[in-house]
C-alpha positions as a Python dict, from the first residue, in 0.01 Angstrom:
ca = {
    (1, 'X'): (0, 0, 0),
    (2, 'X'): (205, -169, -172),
    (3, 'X'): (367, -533, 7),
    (4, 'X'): (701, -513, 116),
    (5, 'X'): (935, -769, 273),
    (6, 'X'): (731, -1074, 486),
    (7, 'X'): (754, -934, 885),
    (8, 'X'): (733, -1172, 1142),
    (9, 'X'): (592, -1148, 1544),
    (10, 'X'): (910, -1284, 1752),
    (11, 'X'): (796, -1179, 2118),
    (12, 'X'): (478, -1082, 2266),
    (13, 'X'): (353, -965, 2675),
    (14, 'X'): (124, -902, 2848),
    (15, 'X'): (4, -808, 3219),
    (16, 'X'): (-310, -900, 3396),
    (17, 'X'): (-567, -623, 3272),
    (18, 'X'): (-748, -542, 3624),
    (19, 'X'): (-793, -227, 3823),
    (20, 'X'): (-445, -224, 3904),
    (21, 'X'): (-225, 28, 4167),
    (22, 'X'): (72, 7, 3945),
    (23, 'X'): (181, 247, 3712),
    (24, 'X'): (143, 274, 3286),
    (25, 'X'): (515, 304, 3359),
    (26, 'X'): (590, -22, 3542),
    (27, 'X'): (297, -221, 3400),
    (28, 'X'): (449, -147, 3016),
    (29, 'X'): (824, -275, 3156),
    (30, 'X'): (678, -628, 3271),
    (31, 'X'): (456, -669, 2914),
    (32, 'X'): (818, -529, 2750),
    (33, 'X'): (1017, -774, 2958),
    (34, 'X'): (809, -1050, 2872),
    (35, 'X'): (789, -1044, 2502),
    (36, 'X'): (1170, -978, 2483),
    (37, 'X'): (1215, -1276, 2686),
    (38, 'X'): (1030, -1480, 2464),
    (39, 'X'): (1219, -1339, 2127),
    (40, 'X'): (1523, -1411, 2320),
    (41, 'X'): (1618, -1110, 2279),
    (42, 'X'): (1808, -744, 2399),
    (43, 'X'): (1641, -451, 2445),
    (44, 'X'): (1886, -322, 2223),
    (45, 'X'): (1811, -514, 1963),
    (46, 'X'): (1550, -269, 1919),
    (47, 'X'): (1567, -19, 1653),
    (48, 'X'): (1232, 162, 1737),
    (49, 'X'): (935, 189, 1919),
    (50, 'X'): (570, 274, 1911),
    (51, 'X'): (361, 341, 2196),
    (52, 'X'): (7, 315, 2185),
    (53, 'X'): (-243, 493, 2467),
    (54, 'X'): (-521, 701, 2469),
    (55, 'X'): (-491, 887, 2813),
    (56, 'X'): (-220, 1068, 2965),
    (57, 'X'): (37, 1283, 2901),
    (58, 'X'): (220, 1380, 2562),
    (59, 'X'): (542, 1109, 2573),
    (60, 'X'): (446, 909, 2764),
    (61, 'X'): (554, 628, 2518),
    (62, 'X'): (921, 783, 2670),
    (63, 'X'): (840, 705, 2993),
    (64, 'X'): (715, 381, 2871),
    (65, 'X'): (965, 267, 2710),
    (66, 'X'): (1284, 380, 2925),
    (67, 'X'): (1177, 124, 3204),
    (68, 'X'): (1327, -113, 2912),
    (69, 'X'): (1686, 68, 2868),
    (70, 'X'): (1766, 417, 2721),
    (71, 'X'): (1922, 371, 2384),
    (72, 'X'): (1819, 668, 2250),
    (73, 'X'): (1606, 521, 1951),
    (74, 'X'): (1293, 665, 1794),
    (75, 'X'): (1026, 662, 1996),
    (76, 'X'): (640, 749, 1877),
    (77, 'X'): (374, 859, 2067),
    (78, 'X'): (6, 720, 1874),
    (79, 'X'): (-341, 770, 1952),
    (80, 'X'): (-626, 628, 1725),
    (81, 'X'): (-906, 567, 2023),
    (82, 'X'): (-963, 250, 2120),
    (83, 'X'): (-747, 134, 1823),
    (84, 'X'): (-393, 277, 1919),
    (85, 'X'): (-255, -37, 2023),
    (86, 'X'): (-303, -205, 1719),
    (87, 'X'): (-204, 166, 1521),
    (88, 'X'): (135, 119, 1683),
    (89, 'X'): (162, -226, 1540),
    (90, 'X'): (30, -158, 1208),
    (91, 'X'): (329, 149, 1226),
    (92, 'X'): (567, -80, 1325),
    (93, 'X'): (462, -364, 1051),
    (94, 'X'): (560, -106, 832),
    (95, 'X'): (841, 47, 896),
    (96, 'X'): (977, -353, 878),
    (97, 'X'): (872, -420, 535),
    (98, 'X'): (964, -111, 425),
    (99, 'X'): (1330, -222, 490),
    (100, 'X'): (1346, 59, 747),
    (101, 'X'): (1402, -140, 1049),
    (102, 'X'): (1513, -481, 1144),
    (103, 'X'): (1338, -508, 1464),
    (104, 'X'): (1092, -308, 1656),
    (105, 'X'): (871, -291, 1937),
    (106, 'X'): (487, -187, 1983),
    (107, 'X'): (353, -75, 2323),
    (108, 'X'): (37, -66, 2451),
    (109, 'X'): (-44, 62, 2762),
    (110, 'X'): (-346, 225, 2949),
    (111, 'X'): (-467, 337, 3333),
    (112, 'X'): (-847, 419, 3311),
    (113, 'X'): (-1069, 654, 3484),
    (114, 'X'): (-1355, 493, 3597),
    (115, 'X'): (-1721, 603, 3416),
    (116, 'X'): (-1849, 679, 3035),
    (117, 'X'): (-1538, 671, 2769),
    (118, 'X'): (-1621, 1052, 2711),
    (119, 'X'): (-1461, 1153, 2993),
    (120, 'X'): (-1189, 948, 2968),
    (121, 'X'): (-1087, 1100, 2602),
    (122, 'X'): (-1203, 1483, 2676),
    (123, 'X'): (-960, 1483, 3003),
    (124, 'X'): (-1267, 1492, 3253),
    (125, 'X'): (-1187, 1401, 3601),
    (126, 'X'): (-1531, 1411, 3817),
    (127, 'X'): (-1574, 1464, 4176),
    (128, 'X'): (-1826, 1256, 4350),
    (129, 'X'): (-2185, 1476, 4309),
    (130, 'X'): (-2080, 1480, 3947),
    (131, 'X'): (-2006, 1116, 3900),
    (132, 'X'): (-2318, 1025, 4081),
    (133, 'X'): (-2520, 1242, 3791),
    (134, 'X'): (-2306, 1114, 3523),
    (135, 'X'): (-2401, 737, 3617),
    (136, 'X'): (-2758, 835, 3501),
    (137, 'X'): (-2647, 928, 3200),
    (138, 'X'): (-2636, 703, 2909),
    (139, 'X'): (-2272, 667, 2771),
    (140, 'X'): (-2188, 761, 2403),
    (141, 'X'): (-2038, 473, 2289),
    (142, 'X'): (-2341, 233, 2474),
    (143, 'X'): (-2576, 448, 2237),
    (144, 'X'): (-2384, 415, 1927),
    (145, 'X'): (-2338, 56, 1977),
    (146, 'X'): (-2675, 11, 2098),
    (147, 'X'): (-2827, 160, 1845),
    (148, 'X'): (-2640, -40, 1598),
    (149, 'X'): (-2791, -354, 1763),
    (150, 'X'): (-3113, -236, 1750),
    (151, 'X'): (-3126, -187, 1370),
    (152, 'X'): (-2968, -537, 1303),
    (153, 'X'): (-3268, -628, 1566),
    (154, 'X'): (-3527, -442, 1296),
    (155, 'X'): (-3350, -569, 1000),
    (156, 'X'): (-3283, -954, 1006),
    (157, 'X'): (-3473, -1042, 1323),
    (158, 'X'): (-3190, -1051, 1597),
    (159, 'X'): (-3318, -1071, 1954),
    (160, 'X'): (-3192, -963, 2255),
    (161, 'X'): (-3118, -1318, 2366),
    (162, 'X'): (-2880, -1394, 2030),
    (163, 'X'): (-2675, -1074, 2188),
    (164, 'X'): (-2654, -1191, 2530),
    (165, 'X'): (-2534, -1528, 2428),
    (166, 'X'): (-2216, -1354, 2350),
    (167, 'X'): (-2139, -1203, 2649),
    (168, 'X'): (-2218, -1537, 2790),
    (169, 'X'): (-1966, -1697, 2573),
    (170, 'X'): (-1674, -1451, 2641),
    (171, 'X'): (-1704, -1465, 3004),
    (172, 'X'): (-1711, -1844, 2972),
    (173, 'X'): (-1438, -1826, 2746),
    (174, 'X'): (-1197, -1628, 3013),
    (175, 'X'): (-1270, -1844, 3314),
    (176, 'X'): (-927, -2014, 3151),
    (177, 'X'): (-712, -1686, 3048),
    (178, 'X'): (-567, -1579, 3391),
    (179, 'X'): (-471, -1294, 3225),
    (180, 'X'): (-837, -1160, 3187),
    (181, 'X'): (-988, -906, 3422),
    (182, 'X'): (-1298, -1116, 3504),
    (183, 'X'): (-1283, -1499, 3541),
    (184, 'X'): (-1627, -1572, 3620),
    (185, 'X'): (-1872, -1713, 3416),
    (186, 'X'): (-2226, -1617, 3383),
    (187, 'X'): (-2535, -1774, 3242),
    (188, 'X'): (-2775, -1581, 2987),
    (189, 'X'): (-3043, -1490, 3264),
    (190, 'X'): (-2777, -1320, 3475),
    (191, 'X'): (-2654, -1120, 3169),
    (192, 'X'): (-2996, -1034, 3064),
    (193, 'X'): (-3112, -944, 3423),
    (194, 'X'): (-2779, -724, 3496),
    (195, 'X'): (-2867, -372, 3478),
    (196, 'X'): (-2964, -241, 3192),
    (197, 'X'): (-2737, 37, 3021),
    (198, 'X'): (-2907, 118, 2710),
    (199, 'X'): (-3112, -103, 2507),
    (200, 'X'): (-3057, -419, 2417),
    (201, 'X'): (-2760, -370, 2605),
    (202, 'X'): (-2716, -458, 3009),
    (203, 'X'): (-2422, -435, 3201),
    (204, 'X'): (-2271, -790, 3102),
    (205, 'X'): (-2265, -637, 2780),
    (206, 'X'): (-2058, -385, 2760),
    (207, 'X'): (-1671, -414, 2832),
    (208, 'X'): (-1520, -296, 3185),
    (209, 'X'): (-1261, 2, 3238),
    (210, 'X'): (-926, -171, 3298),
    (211, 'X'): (-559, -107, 3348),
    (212, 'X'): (-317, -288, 3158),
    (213, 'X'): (-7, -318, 2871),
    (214, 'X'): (64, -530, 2648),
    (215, 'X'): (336, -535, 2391),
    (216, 'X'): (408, -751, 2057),
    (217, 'X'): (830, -772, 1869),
    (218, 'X'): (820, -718, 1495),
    (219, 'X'): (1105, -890, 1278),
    (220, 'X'): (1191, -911, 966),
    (221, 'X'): (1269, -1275, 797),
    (222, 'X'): (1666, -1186, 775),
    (223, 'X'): (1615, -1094, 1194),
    (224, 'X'): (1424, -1419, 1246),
    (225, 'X'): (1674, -1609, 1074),
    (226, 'X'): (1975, -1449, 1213),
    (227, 'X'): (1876, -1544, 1574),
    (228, 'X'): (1727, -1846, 1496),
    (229, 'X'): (1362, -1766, 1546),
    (230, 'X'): (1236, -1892, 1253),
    (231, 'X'): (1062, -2210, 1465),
    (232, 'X'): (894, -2012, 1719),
    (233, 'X'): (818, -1639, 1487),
    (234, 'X'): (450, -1627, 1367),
    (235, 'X'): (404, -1469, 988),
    (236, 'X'): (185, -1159, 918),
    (237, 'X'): (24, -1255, 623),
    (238, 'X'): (-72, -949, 567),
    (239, 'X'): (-251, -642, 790),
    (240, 'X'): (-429, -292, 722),
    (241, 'X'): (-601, -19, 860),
    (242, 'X'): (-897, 178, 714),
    (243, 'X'): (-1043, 455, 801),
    (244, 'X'): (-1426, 610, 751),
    (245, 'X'): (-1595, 683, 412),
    (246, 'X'): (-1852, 904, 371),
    (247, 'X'): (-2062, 654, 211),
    (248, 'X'): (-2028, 446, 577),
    (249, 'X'): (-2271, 701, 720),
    (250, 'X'): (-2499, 629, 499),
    (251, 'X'): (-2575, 287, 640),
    (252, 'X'): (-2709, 441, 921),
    (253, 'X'): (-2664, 360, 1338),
    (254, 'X'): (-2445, 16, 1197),
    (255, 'X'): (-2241, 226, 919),
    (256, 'X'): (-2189, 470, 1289),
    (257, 'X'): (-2056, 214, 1424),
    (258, 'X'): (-1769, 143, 1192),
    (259, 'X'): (-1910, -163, 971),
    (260, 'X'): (-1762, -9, 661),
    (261, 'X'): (-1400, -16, 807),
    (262, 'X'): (-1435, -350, 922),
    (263, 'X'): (-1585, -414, 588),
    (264, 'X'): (-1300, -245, 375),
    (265, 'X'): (-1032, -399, 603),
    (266, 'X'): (-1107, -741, 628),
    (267, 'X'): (-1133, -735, 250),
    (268, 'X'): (-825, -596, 185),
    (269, 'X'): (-607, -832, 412),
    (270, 'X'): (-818, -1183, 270),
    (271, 'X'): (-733, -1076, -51),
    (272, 'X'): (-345, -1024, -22),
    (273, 'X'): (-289, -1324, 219),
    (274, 'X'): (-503, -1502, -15),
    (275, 'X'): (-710, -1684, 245),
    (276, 'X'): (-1087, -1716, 253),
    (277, 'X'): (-1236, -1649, 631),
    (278, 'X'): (-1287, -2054, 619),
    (279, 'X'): (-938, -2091, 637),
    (280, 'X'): (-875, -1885, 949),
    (281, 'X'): (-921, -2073, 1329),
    (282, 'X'): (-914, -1844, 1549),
    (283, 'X'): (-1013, -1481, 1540),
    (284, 'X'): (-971, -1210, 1795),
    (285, 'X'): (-1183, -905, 1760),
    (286, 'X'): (-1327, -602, 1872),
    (287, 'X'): (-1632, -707, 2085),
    (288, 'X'): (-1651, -321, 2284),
    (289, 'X'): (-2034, -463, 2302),
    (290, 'X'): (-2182, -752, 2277),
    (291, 'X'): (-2365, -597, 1967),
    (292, 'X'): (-2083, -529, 1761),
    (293, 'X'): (-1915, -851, 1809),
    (294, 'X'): (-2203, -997, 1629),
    (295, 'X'): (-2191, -718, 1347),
    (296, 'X'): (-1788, -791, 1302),
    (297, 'X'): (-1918, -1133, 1260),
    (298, 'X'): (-2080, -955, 888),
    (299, 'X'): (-1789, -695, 845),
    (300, 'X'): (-1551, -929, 865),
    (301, 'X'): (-1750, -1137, 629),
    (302, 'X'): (-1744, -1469, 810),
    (303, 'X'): (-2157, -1494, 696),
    (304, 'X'): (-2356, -1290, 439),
    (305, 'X'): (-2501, -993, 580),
    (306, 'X'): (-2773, -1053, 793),
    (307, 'X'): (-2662, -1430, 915),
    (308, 'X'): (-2501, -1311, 1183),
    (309, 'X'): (-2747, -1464, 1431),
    (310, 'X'): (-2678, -1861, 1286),
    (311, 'X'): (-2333, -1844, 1434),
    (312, 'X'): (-2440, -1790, 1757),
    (313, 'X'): (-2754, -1991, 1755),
    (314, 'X'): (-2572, -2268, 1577),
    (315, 'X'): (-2241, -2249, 1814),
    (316, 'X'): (-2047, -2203, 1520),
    (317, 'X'): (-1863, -1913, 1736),
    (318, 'X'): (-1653, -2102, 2005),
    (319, 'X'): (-1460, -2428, 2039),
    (320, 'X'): (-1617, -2713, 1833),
    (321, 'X'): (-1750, -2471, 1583),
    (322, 'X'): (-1617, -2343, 1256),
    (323, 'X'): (-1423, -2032, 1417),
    (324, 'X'): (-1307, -1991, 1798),
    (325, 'X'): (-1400, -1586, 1829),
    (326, 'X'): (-1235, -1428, 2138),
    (327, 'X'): (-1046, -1711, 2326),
    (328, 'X'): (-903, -1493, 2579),
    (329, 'X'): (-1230, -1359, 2664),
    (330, 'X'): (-1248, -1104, 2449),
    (331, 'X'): (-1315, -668, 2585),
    (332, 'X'): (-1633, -787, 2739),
    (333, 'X'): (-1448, -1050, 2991),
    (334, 'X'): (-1069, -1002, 2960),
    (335, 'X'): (-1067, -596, 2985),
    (336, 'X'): (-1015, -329, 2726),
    (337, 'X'): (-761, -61, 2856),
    (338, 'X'): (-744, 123, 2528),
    (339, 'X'): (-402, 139, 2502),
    (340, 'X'): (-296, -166, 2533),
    (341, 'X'): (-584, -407, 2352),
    (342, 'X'): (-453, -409, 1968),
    (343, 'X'): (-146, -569, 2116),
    (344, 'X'): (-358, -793, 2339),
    (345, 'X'): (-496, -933, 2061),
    (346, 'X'): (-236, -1018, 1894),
    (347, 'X'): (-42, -1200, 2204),
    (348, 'X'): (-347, -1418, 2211),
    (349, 'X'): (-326, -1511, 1847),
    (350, 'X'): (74, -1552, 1866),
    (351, 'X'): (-8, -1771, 2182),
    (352, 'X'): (-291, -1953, 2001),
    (353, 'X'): (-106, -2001, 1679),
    (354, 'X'): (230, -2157, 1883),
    (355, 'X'): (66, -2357, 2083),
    (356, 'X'): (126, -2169, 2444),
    (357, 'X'): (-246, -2081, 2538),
    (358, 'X'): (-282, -2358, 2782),
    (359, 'X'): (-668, -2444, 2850),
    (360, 'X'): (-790, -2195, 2601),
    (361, 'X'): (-582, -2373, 2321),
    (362, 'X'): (-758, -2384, 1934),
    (363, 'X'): (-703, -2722, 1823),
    (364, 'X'): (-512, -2709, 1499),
    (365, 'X'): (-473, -2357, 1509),
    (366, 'X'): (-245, -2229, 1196),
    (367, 'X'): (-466, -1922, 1078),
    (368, 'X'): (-531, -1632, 1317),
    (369, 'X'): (-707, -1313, 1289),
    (370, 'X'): (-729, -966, 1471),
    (371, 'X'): (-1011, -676, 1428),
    (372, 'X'): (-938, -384, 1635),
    (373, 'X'): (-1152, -100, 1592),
    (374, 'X'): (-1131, 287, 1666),
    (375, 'X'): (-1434, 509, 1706),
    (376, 'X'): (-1368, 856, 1522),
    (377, 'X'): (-1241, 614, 1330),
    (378, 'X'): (-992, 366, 1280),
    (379, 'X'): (-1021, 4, 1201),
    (380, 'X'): (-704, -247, 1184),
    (381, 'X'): (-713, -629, 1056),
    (382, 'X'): (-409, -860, 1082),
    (383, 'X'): (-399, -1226, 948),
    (384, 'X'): (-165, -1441, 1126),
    (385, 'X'): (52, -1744, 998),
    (386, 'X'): (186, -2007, 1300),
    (387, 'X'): (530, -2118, 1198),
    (388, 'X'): (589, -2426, 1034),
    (389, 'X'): (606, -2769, 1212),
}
């Protein structure tokens, strides 16, 4: 696609993710209400809006989105699997730089059923004989996943352990995001002594059902300058989404589980914001599994394929190493209600890259990145610009 005009981030929100008795409606108003409080902003300021969720019923972005005011302004209903969120975003970046809009607003916003993903996208609701069979079941996505890890394991050598470190990581990493569904930390013999799910992966190592919302502002530079938001808006560099190839597939269980998006995306937006991944700080991706948060380490070619395993071994992956990856905790520790974890992403980079993430804070911080990623399949990549001191 060709670039259009530069499009700025003025406001993000976000709620707690949790299993929560509020709502999509009511938890999408209060992560609404808080990025337009940080643009500074009117609802009506708002030319559009895109709604991201994965469950539920057919406008529900509507419902969403009138909790903020009824203007009568285009709203669209998306749903890319676990990367709708960050769909609605990518929509919305380009409707901006196409000179369409001025201003607009993504939405994110899931309520989960509890149990395997499958159910949760074929519409299943299970009484209690049938959820006690299902639990014996292996899930889809923990097989995919899994079986990704595995072949990495038979490949370069990976262990179990290198995995688990991750998860370790991430939950240590949320104990300061009280945003994040779990705030606990946990050591590597309690992840790799949690149940097991499907191998290499145990329970610690696979990301909870949550409810949540989160929402992100999109501006263009004449907006930001108007309202004098040009010292607080964060730059996209650039951002993309990708979709499968056939020639993915033929990487086997890792190609299954999207490394040629990742791959295709990350090289697109280094390339037309003209960074290298050295330049970046602090990256936000999509760590559904332990295992493919180590794979998106090669995808989104921070190492040469295979190296994956000398980030985490040498530390390289958290605060004091070369990047920060998953401040806020990341799916495995902060939640992952479909919906709603694009645009959770990017509120952690915009807080990261302005300075407003408190104890989780990325020294230096100027470069950000988010990897969202979409089973079926969908992959998006932003690159992130703080604004200038």
């Amino acid at each position: 696609m060709k670039k259009g005009r530069d499009v700025y981030i003025v406001g993000v929100g976000m709620t707690k993710f949790e299993r929560s008795e509020k709502g999509f409606p009511q938890l999408a108003k209060e992560a609404g209400e808080e990025a337009l409080k940080m643009a500074g902003i009117k609802y009506n300021a708002v030319e559009q809006a895109y709604c991201g969720y994965v469950t539920g019923m057919s406008t529900s972005g509507q419902r969403a989105v009138y909790g903020l005011g009824m203007t009568g302004i285009p709203v669209y209903n998306v749903n890319n699997n676990c990367s709708s969120g960050s769909t609605a975003m990518y929509l919305g970046y380009q409707a901006v730089s196409a000179g369409i809009n001025e201003c607009v607003l993504a939405l994110g916003f899931e309520k989960m059923e509890k149990g395997p993903l499958e159910n949760t996208l074929q519409g299943k609701k299970l009484n209690e004989e049938e959820r006690a069979e299902q639990k014996k079941k292996v899930p889809m996505t923990a097989r995919i996943f899994g079986d990704a890890g595995r072949a990495h394991m038979k490949e370069y050598g990976t262990t179990k352990e290198d995995f688990a470190k991750i998860s370790v990581k991430n939950h240590n990493h949320s104990v300061n995001n009280p945003r994040s569904q779990y705030q606990d930390p946990c050591t590597l013999q309690e992840v790799l002594e949690s149940r097991e799910v499907y191998d290499p992966l145990t329970l610690l190592q696979c990301c909870p059902t949550s409810d949540g919302s989160a929402a992100v502002i999109l501006a263009s530079e004449e907006f930001v300058k108007k309202n004098n938001l040009l010292g607080s808006a964060v730059k996209i560099r650039s951002m993309t989404m990708t979709t499968d190839k056939m020639e993915d597939f033929a990487l086997g269980p890792i190609g299954m589980a999207g490394y040629g998006m990742t791959k295709a995306a990350s090289k697109h937006v280094y390339e037309e914001a003209g960074v290298a991944p050295t330049d970046i700080q602090v990256i936000e991706l999509h760590d559904c599994f332990s295992t493919n948060e180590l794979l998106s380490y090669e995808g989104l070619e921070l190492v040469e394929q295979g190296e994956a395993v000398k980030l985490v071994r040498d530390g390289a992956n958290t605060y004091g190493g070369q990047w920060v990856i998953n401040p806020s905790g990341g799916l495995l520790s902060k939640g992952h209600p479909m919906g709603a974890t694009g645009l959770a992403q990017a509120s952690e980079i915009v807080w990261q890259l302005t300075g407003q993430a408190d104890k989780r804070q990325v020294e230096g911080a100027r470069l950000g990145l988010t990897h969202n990623l979409g089973l079926g399949g969908a992959c998006v990549v932003g690159i992130y610009e703080g604004p200038s001191s």
